[in-house]
N, CA, C and O atoms as a GROMACS GRO file, in nm:
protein
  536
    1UNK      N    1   3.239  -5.301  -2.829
    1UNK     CA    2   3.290  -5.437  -2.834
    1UNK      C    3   3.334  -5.468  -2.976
    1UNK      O    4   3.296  -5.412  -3.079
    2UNK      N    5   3.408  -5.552  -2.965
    2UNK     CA    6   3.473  -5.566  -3.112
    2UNK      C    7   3.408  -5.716  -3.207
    2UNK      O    8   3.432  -5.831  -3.170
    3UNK      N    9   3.355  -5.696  -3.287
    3UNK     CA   10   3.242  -5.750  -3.390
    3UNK      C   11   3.376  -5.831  -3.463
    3UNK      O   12   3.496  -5.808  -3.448
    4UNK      N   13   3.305  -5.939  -3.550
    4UNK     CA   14   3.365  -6.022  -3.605
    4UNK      C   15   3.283  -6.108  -3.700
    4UNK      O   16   3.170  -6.157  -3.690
    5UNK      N   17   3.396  -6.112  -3.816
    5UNK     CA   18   3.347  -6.206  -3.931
    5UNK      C   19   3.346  -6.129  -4.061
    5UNK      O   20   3.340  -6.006  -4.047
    6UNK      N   21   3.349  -6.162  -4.148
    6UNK     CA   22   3.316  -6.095  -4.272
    6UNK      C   23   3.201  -5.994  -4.311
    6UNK      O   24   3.218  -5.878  -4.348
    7UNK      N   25   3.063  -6.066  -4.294
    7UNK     CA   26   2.907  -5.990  -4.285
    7UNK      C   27   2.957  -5.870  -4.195
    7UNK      O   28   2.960  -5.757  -4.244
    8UNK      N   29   2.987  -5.887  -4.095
    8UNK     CA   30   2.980  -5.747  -3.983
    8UNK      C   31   3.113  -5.654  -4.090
    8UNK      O   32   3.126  -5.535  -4.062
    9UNK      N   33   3.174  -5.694  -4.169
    9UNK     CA   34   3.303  -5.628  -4.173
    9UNK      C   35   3.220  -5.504  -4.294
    9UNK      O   36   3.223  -5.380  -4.294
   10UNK      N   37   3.145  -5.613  -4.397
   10UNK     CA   38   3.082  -5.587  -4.500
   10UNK      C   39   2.955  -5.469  -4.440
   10UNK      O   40   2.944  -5.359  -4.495
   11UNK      N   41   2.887  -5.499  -4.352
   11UNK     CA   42   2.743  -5.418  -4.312
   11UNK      C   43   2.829  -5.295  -4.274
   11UNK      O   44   2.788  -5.186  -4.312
   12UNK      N   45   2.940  -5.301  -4.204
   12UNK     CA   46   2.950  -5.130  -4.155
   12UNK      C   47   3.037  -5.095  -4.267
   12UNK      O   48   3.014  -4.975  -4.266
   13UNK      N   49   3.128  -5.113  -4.372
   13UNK     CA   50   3.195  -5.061  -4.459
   13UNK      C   51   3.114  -4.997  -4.550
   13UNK      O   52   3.161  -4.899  -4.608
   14UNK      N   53   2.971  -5.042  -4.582
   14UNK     CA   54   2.904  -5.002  -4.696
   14UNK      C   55   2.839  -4.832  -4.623
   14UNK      O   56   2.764  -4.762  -4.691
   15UNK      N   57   2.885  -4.791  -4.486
   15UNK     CA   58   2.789  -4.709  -4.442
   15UNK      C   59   2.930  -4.618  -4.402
   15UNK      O   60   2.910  -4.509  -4.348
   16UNK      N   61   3.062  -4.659  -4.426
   16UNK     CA   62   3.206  -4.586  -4.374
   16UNK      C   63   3.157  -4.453  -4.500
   16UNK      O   64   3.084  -4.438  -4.598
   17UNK      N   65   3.263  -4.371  -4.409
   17UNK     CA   66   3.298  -4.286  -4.515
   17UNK      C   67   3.449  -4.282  -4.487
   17UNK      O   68   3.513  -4.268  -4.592
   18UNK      N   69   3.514  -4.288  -4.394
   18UNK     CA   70   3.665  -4.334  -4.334
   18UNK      C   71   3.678  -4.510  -4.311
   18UNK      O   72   3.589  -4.565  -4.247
   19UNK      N   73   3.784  -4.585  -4.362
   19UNK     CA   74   3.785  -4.719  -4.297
   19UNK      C   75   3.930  -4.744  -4.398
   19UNK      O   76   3.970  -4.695  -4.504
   20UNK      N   77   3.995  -4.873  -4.277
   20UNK     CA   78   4.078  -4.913  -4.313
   20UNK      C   79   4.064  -5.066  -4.275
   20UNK      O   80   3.970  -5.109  -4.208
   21UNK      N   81   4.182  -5.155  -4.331
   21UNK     CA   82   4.220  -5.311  -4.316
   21UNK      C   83   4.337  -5.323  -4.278
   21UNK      O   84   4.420  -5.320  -4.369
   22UNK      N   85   4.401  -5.343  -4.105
   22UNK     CA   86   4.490  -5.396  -4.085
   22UNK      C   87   4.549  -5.477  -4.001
   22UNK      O   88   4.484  -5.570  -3.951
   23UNK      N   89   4.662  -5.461  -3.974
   23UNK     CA   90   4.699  -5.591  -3.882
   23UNK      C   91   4.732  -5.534  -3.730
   23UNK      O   92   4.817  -5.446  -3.711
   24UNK      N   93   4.669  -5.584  -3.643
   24UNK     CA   94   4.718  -5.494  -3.510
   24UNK      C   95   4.842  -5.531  -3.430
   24UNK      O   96   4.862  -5.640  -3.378
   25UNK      N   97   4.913  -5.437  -3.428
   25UNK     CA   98   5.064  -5.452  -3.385
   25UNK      C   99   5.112  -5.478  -3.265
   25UNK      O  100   5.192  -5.558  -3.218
   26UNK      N  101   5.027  -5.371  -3.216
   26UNK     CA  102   5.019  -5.350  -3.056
   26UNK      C  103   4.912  -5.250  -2.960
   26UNK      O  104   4.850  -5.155  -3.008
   27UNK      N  105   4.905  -5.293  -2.818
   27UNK     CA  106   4.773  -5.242  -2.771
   27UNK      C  107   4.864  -5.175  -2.659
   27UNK      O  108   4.959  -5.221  -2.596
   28UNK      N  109   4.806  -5.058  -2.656
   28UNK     CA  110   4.848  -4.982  -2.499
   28UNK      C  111   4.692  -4.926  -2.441
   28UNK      O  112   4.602  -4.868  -2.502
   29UNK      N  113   4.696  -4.950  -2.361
   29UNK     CA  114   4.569  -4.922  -2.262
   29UNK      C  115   4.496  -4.939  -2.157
   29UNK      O  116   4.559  -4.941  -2.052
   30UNK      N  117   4.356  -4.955  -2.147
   30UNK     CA  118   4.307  -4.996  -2.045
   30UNK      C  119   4.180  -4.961  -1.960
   30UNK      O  120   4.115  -4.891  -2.037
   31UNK      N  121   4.122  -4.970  -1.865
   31UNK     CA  122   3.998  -4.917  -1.809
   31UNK      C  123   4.014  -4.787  -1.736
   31UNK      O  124   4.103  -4.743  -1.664
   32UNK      N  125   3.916  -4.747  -1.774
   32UNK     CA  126   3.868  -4.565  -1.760
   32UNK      C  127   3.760  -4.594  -1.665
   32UNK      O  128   3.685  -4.688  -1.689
   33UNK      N  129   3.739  -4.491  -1.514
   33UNK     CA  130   3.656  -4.478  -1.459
   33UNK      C  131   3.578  -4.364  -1.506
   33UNK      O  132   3.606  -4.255  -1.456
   34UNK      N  133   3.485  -4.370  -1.593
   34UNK     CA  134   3.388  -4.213  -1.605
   34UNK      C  135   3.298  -4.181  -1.481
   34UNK      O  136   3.301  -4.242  -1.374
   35UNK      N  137   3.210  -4.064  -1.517
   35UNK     CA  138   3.126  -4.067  -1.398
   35UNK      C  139   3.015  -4.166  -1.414
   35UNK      O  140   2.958  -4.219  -1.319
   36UNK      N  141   2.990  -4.187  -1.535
   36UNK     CA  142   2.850  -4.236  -1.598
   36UNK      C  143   2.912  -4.419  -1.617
   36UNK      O  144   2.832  -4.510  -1.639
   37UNK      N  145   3.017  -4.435  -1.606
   37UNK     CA  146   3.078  -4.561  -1.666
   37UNK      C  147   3.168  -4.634  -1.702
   37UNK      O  148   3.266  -4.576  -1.749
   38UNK      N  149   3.170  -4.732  -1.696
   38UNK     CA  150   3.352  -4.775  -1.733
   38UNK      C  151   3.379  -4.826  -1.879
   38UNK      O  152   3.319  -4.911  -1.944
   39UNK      N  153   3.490  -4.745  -1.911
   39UNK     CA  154   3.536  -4.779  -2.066
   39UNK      C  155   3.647  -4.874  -2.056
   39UNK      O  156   3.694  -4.925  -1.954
   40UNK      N  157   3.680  -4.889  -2.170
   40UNK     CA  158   3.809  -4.962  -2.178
   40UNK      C  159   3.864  -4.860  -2.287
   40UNK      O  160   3.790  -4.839  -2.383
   41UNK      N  161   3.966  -4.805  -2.283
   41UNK     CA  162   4.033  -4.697  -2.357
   41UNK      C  163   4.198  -4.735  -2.424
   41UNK      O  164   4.302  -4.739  -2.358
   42UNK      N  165   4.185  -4.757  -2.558
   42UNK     CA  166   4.325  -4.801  -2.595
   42UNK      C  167   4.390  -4.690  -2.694
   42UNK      O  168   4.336  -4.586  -2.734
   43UNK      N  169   4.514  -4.737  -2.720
   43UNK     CA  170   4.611  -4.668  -2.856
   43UNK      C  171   4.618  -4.770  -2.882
   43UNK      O  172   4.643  -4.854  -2.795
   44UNK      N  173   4.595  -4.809  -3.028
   44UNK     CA  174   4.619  -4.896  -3.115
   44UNK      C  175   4.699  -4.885  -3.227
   44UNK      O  176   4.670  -4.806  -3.317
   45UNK      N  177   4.776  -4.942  -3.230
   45UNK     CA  178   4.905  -4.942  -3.363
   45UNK      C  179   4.905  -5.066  -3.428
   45UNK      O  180   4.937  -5.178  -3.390
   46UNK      N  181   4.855  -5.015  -3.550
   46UNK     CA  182   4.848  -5.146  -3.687
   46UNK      C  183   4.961  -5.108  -3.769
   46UNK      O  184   5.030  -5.007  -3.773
   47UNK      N  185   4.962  -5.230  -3.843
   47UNK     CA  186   5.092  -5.223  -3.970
   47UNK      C  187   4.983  -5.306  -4.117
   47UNK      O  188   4.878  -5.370  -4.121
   48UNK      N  189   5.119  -5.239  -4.250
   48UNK     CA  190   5.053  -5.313  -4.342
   48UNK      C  191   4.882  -5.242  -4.350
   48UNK      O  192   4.795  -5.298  -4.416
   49UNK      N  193   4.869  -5.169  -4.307
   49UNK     CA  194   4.763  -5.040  -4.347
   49UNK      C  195   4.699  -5.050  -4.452
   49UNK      O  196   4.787  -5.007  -4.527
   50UNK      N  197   4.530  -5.094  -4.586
   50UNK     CA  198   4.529  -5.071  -4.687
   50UNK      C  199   4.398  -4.970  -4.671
   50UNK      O  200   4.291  -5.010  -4.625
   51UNK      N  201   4.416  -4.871  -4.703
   51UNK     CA  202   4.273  -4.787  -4.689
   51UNK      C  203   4.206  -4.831  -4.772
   51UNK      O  204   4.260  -4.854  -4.880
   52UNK      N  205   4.039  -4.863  -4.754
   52UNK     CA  206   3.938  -4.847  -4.844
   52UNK      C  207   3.825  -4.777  -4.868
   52UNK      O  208   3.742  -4.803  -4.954
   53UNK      N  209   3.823  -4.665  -4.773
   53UNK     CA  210   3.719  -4.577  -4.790
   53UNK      C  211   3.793  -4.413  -4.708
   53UNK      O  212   3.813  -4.394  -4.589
   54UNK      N  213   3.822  -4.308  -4.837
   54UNK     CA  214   3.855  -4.211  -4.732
   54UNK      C  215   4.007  -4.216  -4.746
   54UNK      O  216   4.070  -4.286  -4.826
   55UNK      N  217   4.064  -4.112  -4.640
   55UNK     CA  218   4.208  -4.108  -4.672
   55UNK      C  219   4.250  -4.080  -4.507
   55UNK      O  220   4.178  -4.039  -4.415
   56UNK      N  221   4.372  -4.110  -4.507
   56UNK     CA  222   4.443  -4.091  -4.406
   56UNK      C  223   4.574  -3.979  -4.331
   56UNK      O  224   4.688  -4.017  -4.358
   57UNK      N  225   4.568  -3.904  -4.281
   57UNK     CA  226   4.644  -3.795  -4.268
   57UNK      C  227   4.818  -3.855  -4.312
   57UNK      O  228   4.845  -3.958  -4.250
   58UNK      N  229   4.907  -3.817  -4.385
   58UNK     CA  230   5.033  -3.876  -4.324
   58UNK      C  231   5.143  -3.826  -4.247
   58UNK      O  232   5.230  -3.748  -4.286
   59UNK      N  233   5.132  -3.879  -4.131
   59UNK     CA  234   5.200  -3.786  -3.999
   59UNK      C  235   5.301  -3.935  -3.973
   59UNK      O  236   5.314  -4.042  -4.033
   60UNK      N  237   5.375  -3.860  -3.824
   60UNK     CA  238   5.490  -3.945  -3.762
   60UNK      C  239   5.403  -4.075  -3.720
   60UNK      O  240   5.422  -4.188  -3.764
   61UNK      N  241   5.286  -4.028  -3.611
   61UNK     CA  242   5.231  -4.149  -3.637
   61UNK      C  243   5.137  -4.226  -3.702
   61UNK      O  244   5.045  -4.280  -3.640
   62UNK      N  245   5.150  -4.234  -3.807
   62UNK     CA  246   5.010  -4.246  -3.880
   62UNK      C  247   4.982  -4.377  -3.831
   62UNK      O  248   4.861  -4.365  -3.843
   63UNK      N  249   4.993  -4.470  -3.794
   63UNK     CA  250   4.980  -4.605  -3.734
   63UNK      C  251   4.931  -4.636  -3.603
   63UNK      O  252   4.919  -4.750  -3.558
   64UNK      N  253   4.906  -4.538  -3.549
   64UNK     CA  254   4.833  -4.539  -3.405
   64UNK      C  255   4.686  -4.463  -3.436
   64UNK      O  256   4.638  -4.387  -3.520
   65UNK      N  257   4.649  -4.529  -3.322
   65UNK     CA  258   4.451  -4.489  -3.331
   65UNK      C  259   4.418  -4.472  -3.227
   65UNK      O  260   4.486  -4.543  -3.152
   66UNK      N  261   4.300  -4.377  -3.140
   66UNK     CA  262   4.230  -4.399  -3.062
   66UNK      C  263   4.118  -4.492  -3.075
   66UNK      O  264   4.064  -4.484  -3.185
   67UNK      N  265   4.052  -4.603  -2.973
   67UNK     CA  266   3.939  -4.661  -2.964
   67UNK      C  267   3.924  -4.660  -2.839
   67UNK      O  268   4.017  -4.642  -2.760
   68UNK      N  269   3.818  -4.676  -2.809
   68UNK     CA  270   3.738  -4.722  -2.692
   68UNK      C  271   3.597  -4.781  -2.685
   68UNK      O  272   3.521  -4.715  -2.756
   69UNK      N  273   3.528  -4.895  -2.618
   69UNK     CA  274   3.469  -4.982  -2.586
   69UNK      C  275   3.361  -4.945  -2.464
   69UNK      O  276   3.416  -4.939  -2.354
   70UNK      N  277   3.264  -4.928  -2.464
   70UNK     CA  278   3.196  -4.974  -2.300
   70UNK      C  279   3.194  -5.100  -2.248
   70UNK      O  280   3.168  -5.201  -2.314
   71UNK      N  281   3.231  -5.098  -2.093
   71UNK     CA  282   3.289  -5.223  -2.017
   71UNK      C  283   3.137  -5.236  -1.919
   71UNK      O  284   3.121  -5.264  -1.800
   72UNK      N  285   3.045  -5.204  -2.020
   72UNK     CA  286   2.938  -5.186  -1.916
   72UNK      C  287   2.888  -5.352  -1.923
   72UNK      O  288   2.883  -5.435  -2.014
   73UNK      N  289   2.853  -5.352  -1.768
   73UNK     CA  290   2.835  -5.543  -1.776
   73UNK      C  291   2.943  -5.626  -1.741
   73UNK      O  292   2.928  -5.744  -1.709
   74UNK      N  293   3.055  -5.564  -1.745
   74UNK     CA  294   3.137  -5.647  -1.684
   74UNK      C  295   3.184  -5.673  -1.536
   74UNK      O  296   3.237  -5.588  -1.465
   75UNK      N  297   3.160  -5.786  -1.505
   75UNK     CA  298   3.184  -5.831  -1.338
   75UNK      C  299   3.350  -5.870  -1.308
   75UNK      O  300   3.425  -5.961  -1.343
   76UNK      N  301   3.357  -5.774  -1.239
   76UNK     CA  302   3.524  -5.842  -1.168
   76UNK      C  303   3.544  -5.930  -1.052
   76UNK      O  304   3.475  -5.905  -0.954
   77UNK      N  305   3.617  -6.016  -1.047
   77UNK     CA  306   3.649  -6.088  -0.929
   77UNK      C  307   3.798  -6.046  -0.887
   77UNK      O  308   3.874  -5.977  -0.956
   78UNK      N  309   3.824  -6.101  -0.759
   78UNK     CA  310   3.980  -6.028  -0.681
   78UNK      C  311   4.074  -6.141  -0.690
   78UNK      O  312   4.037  -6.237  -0.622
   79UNK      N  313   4.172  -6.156  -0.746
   79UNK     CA  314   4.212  -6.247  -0.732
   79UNK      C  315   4.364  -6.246  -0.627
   79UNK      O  316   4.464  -6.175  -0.638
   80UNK      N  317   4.342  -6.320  -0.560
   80UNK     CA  318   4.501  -6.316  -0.442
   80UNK      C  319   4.476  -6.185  -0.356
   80UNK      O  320   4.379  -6.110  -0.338
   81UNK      N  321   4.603  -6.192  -0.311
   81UNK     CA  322   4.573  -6.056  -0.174
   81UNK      C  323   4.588  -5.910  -0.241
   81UNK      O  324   4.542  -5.810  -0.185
   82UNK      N  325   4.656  -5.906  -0.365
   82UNK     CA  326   4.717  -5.780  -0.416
   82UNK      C  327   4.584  -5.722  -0.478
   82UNK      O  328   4.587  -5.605  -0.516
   83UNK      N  329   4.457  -5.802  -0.492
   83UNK     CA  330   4.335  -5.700  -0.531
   83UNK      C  331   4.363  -5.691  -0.714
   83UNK      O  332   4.313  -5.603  -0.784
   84UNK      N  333   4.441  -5.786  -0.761
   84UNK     CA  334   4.408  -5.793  -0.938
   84UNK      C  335   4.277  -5.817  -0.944
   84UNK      O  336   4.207  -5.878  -0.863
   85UNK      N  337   4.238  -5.746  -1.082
   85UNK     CA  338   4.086  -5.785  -1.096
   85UNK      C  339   4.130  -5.811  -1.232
   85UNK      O  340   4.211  -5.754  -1.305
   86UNK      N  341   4.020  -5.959  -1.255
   86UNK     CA  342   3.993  -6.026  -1.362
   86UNK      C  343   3.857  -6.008  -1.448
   86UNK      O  344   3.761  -5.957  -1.389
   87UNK      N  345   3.845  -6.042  -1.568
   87UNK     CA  346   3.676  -6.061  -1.568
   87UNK      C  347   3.632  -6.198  -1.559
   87UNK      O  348   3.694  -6.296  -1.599
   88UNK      N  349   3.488  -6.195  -1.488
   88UNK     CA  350   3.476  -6.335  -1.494
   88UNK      C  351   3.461  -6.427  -1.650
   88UNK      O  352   3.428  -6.376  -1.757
   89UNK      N  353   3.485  -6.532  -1.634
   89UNK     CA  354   3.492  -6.621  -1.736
   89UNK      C  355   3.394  -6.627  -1.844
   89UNK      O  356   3.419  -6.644  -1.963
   90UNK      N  357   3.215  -6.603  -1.762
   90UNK     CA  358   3.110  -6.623  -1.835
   90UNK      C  359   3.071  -6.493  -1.913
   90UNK      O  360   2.998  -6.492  -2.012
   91UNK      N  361   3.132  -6.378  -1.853
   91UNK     CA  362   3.116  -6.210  -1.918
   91UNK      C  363   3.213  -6.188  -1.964
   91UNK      O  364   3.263  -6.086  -1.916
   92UNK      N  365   3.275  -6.237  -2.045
   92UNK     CA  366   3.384  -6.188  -2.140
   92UNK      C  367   3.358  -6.059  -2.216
   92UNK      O  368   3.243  -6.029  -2.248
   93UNK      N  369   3.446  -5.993  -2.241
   93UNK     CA  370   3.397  -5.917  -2.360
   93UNK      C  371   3.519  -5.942  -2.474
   93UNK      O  372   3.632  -5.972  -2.435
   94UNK      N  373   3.492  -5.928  -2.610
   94UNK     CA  374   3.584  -5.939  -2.714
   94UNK      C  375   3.641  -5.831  -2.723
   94UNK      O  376   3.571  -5.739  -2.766
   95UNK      N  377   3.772  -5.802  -2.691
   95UNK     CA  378   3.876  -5.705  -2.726
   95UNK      C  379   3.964  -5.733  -2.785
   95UNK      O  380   4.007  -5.848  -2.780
   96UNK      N  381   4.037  -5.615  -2.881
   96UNK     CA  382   4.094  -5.666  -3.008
   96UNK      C  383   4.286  -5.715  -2.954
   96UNK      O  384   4.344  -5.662  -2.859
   97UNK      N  385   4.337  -5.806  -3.028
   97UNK     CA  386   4.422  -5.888  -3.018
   97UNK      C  387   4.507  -5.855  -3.117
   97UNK      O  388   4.469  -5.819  -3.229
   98UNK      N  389   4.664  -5.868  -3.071
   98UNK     CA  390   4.784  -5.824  -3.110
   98UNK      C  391   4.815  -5.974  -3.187
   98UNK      O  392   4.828  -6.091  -3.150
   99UNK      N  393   4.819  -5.888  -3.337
   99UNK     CA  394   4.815  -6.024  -3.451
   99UNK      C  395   4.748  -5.992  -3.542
   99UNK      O  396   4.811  -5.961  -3.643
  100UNK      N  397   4.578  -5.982  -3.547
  100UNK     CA  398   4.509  -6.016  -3.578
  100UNK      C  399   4.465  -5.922  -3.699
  100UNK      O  400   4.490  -5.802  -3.692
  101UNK      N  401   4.430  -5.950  -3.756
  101UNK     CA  402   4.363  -5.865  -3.916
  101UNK      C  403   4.227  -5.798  -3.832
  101UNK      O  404   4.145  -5.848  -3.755
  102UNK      N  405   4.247  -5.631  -3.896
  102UNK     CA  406   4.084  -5.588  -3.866
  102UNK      C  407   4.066  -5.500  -3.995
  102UNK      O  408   4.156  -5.454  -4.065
  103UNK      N  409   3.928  -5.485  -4.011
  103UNK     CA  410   3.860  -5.354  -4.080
  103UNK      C  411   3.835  -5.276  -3.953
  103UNK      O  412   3.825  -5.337  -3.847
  104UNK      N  413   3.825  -5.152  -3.958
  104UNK     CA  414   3.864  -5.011  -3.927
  104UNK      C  415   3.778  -4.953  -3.964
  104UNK      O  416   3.751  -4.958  -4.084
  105UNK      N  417   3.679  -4.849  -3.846
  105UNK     CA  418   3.598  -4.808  -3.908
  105UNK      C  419   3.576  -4.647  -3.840
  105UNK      O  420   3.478  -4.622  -3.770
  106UNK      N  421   3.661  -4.566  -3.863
  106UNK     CA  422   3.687  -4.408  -3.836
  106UNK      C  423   3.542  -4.296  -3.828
  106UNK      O  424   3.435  -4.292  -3.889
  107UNK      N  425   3.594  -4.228  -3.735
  107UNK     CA  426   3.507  -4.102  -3.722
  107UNK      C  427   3.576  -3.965  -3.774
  107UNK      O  428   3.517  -3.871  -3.826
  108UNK      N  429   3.736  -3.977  -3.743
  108UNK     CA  430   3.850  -3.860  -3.799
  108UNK      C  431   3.916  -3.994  -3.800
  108UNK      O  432   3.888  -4.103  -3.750
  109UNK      N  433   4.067  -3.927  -3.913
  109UNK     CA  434   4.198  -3.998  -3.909
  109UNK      C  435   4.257  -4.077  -3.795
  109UNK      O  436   4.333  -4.174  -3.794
  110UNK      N  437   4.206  -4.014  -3.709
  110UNK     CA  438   4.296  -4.077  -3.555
  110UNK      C  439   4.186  -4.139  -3.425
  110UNK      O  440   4.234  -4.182  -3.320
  111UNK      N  441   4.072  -4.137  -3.445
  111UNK     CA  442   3.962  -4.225  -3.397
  111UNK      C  443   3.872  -4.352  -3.451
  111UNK      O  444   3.825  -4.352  -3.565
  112UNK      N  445   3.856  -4.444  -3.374
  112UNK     CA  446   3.838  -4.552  -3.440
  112UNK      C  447   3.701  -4.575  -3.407
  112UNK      O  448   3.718  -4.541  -3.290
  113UNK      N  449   3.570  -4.606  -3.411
  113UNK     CA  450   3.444  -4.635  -3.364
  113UNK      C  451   3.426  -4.758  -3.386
  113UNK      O  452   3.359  -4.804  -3.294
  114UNK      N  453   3.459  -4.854  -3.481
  114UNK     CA  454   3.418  -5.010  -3.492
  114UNK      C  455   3.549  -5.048  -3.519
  114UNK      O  456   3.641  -4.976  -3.559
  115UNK      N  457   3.550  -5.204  -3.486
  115UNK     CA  458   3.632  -5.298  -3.488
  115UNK      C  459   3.609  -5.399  -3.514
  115UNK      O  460   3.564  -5.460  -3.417
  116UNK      N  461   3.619  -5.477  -3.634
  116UNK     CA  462   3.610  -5.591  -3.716
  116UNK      C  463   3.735  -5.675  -3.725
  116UNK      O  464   3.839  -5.654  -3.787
  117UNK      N  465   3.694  -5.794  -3.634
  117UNK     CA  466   3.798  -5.881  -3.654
  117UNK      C  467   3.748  -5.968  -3.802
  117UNK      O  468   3.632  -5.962  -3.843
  118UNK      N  469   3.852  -6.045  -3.868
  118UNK     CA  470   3.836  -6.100  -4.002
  118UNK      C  471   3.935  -6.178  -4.020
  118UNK      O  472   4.050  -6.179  -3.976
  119UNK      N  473   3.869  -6.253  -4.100
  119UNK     CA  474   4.000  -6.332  -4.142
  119UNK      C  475   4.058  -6.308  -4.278
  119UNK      O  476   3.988  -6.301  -4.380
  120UNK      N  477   4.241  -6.289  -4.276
  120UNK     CA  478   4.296  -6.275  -4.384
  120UNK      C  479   4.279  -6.336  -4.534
  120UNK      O  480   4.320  -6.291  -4.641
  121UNK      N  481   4.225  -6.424  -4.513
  121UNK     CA  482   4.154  -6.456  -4.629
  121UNK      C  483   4.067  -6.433  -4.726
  121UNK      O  484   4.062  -6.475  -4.841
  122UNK      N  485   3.988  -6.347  -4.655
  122UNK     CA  486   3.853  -6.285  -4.691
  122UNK      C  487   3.872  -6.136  -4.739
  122UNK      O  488   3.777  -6.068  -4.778
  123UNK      N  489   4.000  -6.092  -4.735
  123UNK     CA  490   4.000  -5.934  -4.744
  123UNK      C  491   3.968  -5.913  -4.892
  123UNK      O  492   3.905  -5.807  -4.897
  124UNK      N  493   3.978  -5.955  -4.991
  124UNK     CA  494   3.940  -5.950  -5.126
  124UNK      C  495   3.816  -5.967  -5.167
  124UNK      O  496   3.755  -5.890  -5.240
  125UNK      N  497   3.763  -6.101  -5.106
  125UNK     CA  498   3.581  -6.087  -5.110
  125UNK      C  499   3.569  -5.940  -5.047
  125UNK      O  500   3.518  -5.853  -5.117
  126UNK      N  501   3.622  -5.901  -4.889
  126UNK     CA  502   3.512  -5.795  -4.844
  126UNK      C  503   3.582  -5.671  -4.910
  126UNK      O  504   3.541  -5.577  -4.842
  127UNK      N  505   3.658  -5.626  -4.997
  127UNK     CA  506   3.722  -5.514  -5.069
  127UNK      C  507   3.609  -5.520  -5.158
  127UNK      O  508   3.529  -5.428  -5.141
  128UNK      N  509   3.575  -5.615  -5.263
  128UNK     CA  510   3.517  -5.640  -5.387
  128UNK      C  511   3.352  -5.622  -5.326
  128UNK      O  512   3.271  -5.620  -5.419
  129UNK      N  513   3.306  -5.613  -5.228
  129UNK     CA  514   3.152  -5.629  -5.145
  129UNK      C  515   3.163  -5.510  -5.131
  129UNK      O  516   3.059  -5.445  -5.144
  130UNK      N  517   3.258  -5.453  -5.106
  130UNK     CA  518   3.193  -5.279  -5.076
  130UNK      C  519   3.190  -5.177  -5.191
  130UNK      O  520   3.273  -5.175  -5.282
  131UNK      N  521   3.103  -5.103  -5.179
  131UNK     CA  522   3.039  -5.014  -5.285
  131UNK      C  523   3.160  -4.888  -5.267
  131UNK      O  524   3.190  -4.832  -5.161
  132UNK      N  525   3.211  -4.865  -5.382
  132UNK     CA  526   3.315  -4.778  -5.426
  132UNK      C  527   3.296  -4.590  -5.394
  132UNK      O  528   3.231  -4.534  -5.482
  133UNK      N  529   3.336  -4.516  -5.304
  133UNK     CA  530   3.298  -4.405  -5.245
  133UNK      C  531   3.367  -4.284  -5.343
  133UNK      O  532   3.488  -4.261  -5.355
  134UNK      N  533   3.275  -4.228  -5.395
  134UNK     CA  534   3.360  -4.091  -5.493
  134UNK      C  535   3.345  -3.942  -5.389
  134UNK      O  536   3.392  -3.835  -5.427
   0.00000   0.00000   0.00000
């Protein structure tokens, strides 16, 4: 699930050894039936990219990411005859939004494990909060 606020951005950056800050462009994806569970599985493409921990391969796409989420807990309802499924209102889960500023928090160049929403404002406090990686 995707975490939010500054503190959360700050607690997992100090423990990155890969992470980035950016703006998410666009989402392609969606729910995965496993055997064990349901994910939510995206490609994510940010712009305006600033690395702060770690480095980044530079390829064609360097701007796309794998992430994925467990959708465990979430209840669907049917809506109309065509069988869309929604989530209900009270089980939301936070998934990340086309717009929005994140910290980035990598396992390789092209996998993403956390997701920190933030506000653009704050990227200088949480740059200046994290401990400098040699």
């Amino acid at each position: 699930m995707v975490s939010e606020g500054k503190e959360q951005a700050i607690k997992y950056l100090s423990k990155a050894d890969l992470a980035f800050i950016a703006i998410l462009l666009d989402i392609q994806g969606g729910l995965m039936d496993d055997s064990d569970q349901t994910k939510n599985i995206y490609r994510l493409t940010f712009e305006n990219i600033q690395v702060i921990h770690g480095e980044l391969n530079e390829t064609n796409d360097d701007t796309q990411f794998e992430y994925e989420q467990n959708s465990k807990g979430l209840q669907f309802k049917l809506e109309n005859q065509n069988d869309k499924r929604t989530t209900l209102a009270d089980d939301e889960m936070k998934e990340p939004k086309e717009g929005q500023t994140y910290v980035a928090i990598l396992t390789d160049p092209k996998h993403i494990t956390v997701l920190v929403e933030i506000n653009p404002n704050d990227i200088n406090e949480i740059i200046q909060s994290t401990p400098i990686t040699i």
